[in-house]
N, C-alpha and C positions, 0 to 999 in steps of 0.2 A: 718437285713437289713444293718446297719451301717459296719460291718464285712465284708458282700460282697464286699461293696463300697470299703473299705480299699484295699481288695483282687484287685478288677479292679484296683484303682490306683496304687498299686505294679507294675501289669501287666503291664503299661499303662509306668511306667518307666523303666521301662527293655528295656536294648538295646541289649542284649544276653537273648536267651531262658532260657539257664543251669542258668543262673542270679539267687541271690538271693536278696532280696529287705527286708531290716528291716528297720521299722519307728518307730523311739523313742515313746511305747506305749499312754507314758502321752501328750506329741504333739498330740497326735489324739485325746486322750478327751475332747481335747480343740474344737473340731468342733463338732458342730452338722451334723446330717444327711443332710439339703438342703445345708450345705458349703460343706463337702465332695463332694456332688453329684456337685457343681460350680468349686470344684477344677479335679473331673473326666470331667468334659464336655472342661473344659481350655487344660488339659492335651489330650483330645480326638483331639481336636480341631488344637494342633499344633502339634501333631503325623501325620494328615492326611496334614497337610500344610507341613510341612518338605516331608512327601511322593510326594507329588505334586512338589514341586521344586524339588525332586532329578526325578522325572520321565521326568521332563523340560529340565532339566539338560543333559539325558541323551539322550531323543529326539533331541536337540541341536546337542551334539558330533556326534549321529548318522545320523544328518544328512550333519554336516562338512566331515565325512568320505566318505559319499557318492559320494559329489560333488568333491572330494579328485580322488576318483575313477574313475570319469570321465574323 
């Protein structure tokens, strides 16, 4: 279980697919499994916030453009 978690938050910091992600092993024995899974849900949490302001973001320009075109 602990391993998955690790896996997710590799994933979770990847900003490129091809990305490779290594976490200094002994850093991680330092957490138990319910901190892992508080630093996966952090890291969940502001992946989906960043995604919401750039969708904001781009609703915005899209719609500067539009009235552009008017």
């Amino acid at each position: 279980m602990k391993q998955q978690i690790i896996e997710n938050i590799k994933e979770l910091i990847k900003i490129n697919p091809e990305e490779t992600i290594e976490i200094n092993p002994k850093y991680l024995e330092y957490f138990d499994e319910e901190e892992l899974l508080d630093i996966q849900k952090k890291l969940e949490t502001r992946k989906n916030d960043i995604s919401q302001i750039s969708n904001n973001y781009l609703d915005e320009i899209y719609q500067k453009t539009k009235k552009d075109e008017i």
